[in-house]
RONUVEX-991483 format. One record per residue: residue number from 1; x, y, z of N, C-alpha, C, O in turn. Coordinates in Angstrom, 2 decimals, padded with zeros to 5 digits. Example, Ala and Ser with C-alpha at 12.3 -4.5 7.8 and 13.67 -1.06 7.14 Angstrom:
BEGIN
<1, <013.19, -005.69, 007.80>, <012.30, -004.50, 007.80>, <013.20, -003.30, 007.80>, <014.24, -003.32, 008.46>>
<2, <012.85, -002.25, 007.08>, <013.67, -001.06, 007.14>, <012.90, 000.03, 007.87>, <013.41, 001.14, 008.04>>
This chain:
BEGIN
<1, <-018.17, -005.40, 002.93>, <-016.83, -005.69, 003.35>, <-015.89, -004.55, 002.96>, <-015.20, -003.96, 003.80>>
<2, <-015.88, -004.18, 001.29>, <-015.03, -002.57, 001.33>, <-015.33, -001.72, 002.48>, <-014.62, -001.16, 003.32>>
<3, <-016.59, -001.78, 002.25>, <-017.15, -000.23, 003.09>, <-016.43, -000.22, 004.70>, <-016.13, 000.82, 005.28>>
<4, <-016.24, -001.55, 005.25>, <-016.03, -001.73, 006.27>, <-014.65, -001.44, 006.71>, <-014.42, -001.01, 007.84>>
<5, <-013.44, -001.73, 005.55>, <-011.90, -001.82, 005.70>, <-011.60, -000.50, 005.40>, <-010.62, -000.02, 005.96>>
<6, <-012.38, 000.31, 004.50>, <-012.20, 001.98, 004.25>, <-012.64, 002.83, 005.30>, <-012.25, 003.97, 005.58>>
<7, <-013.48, 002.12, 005.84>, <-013.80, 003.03, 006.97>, <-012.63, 002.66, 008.23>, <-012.10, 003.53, 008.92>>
<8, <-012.33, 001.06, 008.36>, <-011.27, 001.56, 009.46>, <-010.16, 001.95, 009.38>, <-009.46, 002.36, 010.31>>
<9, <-009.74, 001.84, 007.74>, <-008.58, 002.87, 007.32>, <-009.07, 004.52, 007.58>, <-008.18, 005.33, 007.86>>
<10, <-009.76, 004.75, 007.53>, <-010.15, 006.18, 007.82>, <-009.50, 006.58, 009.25>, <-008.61, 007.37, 009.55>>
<11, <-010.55, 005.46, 010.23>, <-010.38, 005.91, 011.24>, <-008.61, 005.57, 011.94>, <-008.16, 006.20, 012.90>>
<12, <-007.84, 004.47, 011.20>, <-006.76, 004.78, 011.99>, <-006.27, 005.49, 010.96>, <-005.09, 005.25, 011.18>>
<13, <-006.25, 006.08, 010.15>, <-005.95, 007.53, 009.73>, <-005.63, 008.79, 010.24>, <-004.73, 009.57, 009.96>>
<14, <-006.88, 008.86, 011.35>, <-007.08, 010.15, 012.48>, <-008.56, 010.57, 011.90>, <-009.07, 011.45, 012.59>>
<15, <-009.36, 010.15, 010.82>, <-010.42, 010.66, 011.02>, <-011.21, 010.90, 011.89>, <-011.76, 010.02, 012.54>>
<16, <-011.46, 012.44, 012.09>, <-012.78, 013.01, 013.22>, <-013.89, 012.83, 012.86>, <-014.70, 013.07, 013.76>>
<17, <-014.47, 012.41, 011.64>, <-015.65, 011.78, 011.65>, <-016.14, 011.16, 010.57>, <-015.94, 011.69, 009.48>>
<18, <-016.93, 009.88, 010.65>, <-016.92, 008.93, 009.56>, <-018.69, 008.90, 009.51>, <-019.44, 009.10, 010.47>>
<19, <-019.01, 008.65, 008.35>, <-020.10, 008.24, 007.71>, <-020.23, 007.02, 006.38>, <-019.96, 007.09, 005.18>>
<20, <-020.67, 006.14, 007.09>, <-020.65, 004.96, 006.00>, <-021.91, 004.73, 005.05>, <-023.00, 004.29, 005.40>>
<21, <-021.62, 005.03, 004.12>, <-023.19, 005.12, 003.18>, <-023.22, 003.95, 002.83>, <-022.30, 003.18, 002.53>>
<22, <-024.76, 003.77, 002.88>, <-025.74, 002.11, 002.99>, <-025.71, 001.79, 001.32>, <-025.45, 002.55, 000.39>>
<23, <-026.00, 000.67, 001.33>, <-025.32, 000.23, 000.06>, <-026.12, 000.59, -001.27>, <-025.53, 000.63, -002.35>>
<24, <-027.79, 000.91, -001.12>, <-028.53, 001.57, -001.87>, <-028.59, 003.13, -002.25>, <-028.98, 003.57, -003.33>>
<25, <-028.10, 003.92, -001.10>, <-027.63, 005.20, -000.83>, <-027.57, 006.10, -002.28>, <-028.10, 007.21, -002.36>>
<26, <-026.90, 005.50, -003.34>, <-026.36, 005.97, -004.49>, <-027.81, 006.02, -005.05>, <-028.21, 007.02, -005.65>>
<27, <-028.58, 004.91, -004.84>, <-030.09, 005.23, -006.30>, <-030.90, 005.71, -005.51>, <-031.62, 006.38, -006.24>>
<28, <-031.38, 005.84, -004.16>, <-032.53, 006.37, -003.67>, <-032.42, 006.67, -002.26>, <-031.27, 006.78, -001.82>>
<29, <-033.51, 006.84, -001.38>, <-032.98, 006.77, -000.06>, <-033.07, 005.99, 000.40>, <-034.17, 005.44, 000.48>>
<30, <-031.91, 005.46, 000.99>, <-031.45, 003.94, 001.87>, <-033.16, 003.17, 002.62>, <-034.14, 003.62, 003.22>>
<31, <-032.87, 002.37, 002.33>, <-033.88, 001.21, 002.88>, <-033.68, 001.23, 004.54>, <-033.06, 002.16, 005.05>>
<32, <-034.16, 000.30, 005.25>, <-034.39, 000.41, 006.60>, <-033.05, -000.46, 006.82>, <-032.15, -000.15, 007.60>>
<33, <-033.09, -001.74, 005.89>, <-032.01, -002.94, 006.05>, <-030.81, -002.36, 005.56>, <-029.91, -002.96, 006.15>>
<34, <-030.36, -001.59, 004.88>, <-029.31, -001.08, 004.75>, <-029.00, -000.30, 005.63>, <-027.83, -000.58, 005.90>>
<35, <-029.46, 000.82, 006.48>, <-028.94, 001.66, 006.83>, <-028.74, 001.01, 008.22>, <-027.98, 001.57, 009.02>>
<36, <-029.44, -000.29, 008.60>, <-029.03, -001.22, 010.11>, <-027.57, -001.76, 009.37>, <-026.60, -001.90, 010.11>>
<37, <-027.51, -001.91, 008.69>, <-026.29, -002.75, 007.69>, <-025.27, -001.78, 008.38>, <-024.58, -002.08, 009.36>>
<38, <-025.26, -000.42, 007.67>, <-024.19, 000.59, 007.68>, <-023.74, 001.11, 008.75>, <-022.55, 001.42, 008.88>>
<39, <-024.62, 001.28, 009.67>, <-024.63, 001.76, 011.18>, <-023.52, 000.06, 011.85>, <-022.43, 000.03, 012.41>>
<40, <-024.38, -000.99, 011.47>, <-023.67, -002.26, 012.62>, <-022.32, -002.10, 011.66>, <-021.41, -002.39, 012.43>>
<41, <-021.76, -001.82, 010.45>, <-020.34, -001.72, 010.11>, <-019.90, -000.60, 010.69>, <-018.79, -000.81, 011.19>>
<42, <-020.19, 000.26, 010.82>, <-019.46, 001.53, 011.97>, <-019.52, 000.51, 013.72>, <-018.46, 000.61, 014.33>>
<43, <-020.51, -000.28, 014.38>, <-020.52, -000.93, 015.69>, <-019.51, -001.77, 015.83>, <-018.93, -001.73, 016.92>>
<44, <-018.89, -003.03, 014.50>, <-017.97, -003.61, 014.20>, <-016.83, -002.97, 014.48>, <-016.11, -003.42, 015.37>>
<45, <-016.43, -001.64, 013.70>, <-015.28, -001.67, 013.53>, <-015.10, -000.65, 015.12>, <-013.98, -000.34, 015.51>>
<46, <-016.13, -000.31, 015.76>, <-015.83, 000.36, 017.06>, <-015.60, -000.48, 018.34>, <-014.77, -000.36, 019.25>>
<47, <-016.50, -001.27, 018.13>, <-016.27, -002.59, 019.48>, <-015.33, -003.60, 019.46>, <-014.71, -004.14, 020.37>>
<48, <-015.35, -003.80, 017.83>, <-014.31, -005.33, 018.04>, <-013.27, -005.22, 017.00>, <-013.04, -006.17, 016.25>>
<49, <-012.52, -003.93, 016.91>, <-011.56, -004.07, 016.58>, <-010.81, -003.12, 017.77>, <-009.58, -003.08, 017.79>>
<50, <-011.45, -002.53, 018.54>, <-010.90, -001.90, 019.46>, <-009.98, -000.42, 019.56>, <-009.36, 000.08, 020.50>>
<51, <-010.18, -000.03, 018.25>, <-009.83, 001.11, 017.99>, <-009.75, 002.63, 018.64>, <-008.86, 003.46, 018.81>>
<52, <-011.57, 002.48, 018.97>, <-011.99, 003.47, 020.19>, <-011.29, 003.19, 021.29>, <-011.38, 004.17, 022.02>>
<53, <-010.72, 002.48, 021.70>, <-010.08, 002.59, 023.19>, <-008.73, 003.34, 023.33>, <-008.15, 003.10, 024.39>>
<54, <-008.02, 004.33, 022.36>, <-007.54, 004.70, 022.42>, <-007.48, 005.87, 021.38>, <-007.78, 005.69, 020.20>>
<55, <-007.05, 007.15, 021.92>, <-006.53, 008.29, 021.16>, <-006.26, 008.03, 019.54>, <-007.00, 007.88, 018.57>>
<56, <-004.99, 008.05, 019.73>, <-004.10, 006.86, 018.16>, <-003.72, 005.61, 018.12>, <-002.54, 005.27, 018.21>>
<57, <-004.90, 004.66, 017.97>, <-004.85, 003.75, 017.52>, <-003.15, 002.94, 016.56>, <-002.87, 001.78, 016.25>>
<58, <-002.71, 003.69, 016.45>, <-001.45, 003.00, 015.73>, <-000.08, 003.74, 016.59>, <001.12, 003.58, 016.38>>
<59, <-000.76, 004.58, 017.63>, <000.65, 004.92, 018.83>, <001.66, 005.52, 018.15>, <002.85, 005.23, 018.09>>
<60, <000.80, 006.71, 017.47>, <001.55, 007.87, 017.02>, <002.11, 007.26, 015.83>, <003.30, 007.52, 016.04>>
<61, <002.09, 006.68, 014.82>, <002.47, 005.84, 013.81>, <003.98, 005.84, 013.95>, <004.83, 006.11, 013.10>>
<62, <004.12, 005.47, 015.20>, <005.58, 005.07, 015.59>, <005.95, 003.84, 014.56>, <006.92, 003.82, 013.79>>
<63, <005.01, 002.89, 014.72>, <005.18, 001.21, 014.25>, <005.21, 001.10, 012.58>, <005.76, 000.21, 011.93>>
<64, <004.45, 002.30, 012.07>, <003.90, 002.25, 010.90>, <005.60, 003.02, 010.50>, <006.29, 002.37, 009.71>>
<65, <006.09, 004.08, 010.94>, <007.06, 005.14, 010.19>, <008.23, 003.66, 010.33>, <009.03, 003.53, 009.40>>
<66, <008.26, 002.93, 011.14>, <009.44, 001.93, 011.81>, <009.73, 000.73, 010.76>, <010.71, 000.01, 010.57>>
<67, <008.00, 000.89, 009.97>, <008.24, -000.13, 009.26>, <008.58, 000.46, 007.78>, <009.02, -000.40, 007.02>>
<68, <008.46, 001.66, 007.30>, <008.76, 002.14, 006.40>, <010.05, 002.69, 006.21>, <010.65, 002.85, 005.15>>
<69, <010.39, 002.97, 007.34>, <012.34, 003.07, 007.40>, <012.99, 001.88, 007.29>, <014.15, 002.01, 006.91>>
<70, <012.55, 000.48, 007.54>, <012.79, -000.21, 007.13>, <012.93, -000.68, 005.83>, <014.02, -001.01, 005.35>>
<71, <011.75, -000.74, 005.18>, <011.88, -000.90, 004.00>, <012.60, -000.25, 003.14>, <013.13, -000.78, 002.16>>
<72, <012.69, 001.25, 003.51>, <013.56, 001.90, 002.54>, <014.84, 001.78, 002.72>, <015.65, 002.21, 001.89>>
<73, <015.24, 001.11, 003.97>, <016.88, 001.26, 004.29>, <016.90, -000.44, 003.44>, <017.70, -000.40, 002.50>>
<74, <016.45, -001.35, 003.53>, <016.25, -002.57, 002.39>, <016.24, -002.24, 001.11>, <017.05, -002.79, 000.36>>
<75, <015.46, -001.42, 000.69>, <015.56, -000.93, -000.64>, <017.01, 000.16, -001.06>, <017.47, 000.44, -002.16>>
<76, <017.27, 000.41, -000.19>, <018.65, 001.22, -000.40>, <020.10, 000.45, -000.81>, <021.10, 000.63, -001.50>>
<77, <019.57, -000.42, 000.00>, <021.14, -001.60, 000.23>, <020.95, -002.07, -001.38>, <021.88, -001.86, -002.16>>
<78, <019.51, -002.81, -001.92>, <019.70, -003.62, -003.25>, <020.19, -002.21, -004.12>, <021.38, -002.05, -004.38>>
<79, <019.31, -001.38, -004.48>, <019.69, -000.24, -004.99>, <021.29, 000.08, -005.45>, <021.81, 000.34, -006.54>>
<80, <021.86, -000.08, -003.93>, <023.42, 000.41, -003.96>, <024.38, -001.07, -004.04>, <025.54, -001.31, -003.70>>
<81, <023.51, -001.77, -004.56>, <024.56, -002.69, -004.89>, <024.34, -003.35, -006.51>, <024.94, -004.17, -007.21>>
<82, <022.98, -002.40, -006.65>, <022.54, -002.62, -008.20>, <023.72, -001.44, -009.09>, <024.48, -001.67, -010.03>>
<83, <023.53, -000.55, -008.55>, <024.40, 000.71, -009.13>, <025.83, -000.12, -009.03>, <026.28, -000.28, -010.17>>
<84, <026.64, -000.68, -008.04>, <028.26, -000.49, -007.90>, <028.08, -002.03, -008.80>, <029.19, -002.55, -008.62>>
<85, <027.37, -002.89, -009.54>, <027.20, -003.61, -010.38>, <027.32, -003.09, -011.66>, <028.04, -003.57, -012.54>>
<86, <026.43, -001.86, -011.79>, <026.15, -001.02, -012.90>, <027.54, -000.60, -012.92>, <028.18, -001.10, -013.85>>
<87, <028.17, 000.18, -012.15>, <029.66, 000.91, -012.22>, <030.52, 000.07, -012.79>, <031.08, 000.31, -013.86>>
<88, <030.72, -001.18, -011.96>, <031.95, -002.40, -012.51>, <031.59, -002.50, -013.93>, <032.51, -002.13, -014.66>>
<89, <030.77, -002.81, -014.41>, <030.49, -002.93, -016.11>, <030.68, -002.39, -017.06>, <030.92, -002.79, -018.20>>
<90, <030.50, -000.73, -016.31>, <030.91, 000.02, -017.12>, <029.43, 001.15, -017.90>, <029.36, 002.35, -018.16>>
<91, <028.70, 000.29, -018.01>, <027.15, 001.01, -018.65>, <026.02, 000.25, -017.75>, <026.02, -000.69, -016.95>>
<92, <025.07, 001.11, -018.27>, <023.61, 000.99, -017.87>, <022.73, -000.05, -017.98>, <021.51, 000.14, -018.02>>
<93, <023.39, -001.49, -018.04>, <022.23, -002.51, -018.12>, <022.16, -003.28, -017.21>, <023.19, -003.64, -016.65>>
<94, <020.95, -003.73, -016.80>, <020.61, -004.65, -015.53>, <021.12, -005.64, -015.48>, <021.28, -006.09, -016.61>>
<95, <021.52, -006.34, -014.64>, <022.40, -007.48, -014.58>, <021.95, -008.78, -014.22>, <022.21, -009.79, -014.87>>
<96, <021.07, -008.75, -012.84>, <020.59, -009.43, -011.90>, <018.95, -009.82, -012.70>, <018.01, -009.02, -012.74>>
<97, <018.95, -010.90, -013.14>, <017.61, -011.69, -013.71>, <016.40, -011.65, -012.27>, <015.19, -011.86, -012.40>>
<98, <016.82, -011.45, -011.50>, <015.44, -012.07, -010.19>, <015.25, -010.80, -009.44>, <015.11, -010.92, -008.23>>
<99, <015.23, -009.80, -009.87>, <014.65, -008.39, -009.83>, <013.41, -008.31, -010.47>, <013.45, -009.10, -011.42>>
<100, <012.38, -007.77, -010.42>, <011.42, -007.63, -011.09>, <011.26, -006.32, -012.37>, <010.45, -006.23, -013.30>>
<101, <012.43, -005.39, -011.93>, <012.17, -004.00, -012.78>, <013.19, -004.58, -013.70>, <013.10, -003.91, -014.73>>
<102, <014.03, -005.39, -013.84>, <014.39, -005.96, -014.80>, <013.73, -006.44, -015.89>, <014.03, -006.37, -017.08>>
<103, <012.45, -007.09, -015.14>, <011.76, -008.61, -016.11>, <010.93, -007.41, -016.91>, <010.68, -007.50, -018.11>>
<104, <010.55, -006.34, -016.15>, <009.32, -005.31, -016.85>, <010.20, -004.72, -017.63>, <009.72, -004.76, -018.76>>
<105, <011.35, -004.14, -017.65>, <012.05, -002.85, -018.57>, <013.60, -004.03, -019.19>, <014.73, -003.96, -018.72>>
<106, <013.19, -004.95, -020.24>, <014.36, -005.67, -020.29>, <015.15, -004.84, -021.29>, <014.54, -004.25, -022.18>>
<107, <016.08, -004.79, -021.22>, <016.75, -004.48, -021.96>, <018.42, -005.03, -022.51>, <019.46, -005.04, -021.84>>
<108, <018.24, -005.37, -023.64>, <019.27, -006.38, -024.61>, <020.39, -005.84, -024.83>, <020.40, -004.88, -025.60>>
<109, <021.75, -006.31, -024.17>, <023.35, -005.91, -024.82>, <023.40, -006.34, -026.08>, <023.20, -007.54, -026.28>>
<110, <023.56, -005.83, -026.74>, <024.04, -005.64, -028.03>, <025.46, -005.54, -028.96>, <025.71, -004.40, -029.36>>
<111, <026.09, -006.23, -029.21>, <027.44, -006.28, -029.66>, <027.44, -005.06, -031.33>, <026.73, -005.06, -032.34>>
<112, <028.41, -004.31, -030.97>, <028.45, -003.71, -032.00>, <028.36, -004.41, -033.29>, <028.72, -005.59, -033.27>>
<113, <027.88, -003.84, -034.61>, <027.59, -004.41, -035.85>, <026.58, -005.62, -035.37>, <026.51, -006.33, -036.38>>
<114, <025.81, -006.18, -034.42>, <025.12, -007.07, -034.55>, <023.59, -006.53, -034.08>, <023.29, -005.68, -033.24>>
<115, <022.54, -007.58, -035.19>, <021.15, -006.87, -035.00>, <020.63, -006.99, -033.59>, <021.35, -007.58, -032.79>>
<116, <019.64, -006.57, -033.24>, <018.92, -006.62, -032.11>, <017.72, -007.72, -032.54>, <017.30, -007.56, -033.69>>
<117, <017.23, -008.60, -031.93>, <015.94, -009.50, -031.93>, <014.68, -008.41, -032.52>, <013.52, -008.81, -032.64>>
């Protein structure tokens, strides 16, 4: 099943040419049943995912760049409204509990003269 999803990441990658090594490959030379194994995971991912029927498979990674400008223009907006949060306060501490880089990097206001936990 890896062998199978790396290889069709390869190929909508743009790889010009793929070789899927049989699963014994590593200790000796491949068995008869493996290397029918490795060959029908290259037939899989050529017939029935349909890949071969076209040039670039992902149409010039129009869909793929479309979805990553997305995300980053999403990630921009929280970003710039994490900062003009940060600005109103005055200093550098996270504000917003349901962020996740919060929960990983917490960090405690502290009142002058008083200890830290």
């Amino acid at each position: 099943m890896r062998t199978a999803i790396e290889a069709l990441a390869a190929v909508l990658g743009g790889t010009q040419s793929l070789h899927t090594n049989s699963f014994d490959e590593a200790l000796a030379l491949p068995t008869e049943h493996a290397v029918r194994l490795a060959l029908r995971t290259q037939q899989v991912i050529a017939h029935e995912t349909g890949v071969v029927n076209t040039i670039d498979p992902l149409g010039g990674s129009y869909y793929v760049e479309q979805l990553t400008s997305e995300l980053e223009r999403k990630r921009t907006i929280i970003r710039n409204r994490k900062l003009a949060v940060v600005e109103r306060s005055g200093d550098f501490f996270w504000i917003a509990d349901d962020d996740p880089l919060p929960l990983q990097f917490r960090v405690e206001r502290t009142q002058p003269g008083s200890s830290s936990r």
